[in-house]
C-alpha positions in Angstrom: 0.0 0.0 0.0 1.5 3.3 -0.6 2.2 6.1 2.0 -0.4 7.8 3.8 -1.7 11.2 1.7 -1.3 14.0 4.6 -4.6 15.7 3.7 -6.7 12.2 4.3 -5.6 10.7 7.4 -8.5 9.6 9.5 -7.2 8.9 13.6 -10.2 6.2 15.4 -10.8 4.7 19.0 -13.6 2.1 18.8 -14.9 -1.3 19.9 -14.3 -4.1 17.2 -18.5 -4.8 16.3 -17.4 -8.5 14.8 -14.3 -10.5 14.2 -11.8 -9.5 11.6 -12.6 -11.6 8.0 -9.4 -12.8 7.0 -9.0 -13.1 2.5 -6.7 -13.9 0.4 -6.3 -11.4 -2.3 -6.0 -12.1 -6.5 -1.8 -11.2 -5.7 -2.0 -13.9 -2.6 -1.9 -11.1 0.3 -4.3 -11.1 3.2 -6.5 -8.5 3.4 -8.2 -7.9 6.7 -11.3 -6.1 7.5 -13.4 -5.5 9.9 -16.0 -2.6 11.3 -15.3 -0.7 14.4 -18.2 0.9 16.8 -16.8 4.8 17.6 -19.2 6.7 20.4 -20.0 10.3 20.2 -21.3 11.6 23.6 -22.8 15.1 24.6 -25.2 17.1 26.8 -28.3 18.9 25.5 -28.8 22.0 26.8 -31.5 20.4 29.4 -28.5 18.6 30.8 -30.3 15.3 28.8 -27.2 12.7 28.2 -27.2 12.0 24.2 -25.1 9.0 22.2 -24.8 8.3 19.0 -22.8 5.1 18.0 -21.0 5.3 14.5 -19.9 2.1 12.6 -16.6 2.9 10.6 -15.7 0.1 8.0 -12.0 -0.8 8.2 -9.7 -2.9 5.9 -6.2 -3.6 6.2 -4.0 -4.8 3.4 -0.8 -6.1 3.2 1.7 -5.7 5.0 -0.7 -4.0 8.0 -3.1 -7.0 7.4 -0.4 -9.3 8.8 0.3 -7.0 12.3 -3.8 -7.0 12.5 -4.0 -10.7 12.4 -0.9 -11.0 14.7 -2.6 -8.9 17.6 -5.5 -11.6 17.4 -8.2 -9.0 18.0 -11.6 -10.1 18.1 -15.2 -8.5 18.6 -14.9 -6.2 21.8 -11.6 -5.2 21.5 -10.6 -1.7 22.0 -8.2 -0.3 19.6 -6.6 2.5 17.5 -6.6 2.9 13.8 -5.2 5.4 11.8 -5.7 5.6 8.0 -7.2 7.4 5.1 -10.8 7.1 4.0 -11.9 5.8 0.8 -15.1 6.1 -1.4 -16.4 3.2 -3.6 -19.5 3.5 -5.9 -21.8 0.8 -7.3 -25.0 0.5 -8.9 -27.7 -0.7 -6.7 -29.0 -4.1 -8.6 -32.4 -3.6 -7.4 -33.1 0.3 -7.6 -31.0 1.1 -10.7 -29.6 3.5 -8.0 -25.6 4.7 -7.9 -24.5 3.7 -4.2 -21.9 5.3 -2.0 -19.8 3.0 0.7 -17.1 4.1 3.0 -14.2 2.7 4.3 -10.8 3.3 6.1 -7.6 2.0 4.9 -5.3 1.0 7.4 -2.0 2.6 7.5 -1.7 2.4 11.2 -3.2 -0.3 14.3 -3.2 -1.3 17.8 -4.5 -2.9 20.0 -5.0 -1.2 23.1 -7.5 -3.6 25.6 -9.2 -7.1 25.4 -12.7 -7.1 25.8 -15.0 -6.3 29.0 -14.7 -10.2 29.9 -10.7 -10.5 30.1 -9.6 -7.4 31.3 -6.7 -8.7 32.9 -4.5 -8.3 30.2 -4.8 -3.9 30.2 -2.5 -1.8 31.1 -3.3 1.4 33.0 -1.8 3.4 30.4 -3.8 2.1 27.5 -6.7 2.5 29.8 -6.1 6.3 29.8 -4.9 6.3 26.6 -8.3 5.5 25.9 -10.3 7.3 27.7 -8.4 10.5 27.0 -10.8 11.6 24.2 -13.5 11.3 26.6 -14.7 12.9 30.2 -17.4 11.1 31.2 -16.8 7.6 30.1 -18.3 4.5 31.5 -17.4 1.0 29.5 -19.8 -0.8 31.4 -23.1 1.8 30.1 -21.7 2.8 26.7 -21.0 -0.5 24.6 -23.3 -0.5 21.6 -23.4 -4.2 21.8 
């Protein structure tokens, strides 16, 4: 894949919604993809607390498909993309329709916890690595799943 273009880069914290699908591409390289679930959290002005959960579409290619595989994430793990976004079109087979999708290209992964059920393996400063973006965050009330 080549280098990152310096006007896309997209930066993401989410919750893995499903475990990665592993392909093999047409050139034999694995190509890994997957959708993360990325919270957005704020106050109306009544003091109401309002969420809105955002599913970003993610696919890793070689070589980043192979360090993806390697950190054997699986649905509920926390973790930290970085890549640039990419538009694909296609013409809806049942509406005649041109169709817009969405995805991000991974230049950059980690893995920062396990999920809610093996927590053991954190680290406090992944933990606040984390929840840096975030002041009122509570993992137990704000998993989408």
């Amino acid at each position: 894949m080549a280098s990152i273009n310096p006007n896309n880069v997209c930066n993401f914290i989410g919750r893995l919604g499903n475990d990665p699908e592993v392909r093999i591409s047409p050139n034999e390289k694995k190509v890994v993809s997957f959708s993360i679930a990325v919270d957005r959290r704020w106050k109306e002005e009544n003091g109401e607390k309002k969420s809105k959960t955002n599913w970003i579409r993610c696919v890793a290619f070689h070589p980043i498909s192979k360090l993806v595989e390697a950190c054997h994430v699986k649905k509920g793990n926390l973790v930290h993309i970085v890549g640039q976004i990419e538009n694909e079109s296609y013409i809806d087979a049942n509406t005649n329709q041109r169709r817009d999708t969405y995805s991000i290209w991974i230049n950059g992964f980690e893995k920062l916890t396990g999920d809610k059920k093996n927590n053991a393996e954190n680290t406090t400063a992944n933990q606040q690595q984390a929840n840096a973006s975030t002041e009122e965050y509570n993992e137990e009330e704000d998993l989408p799943f």
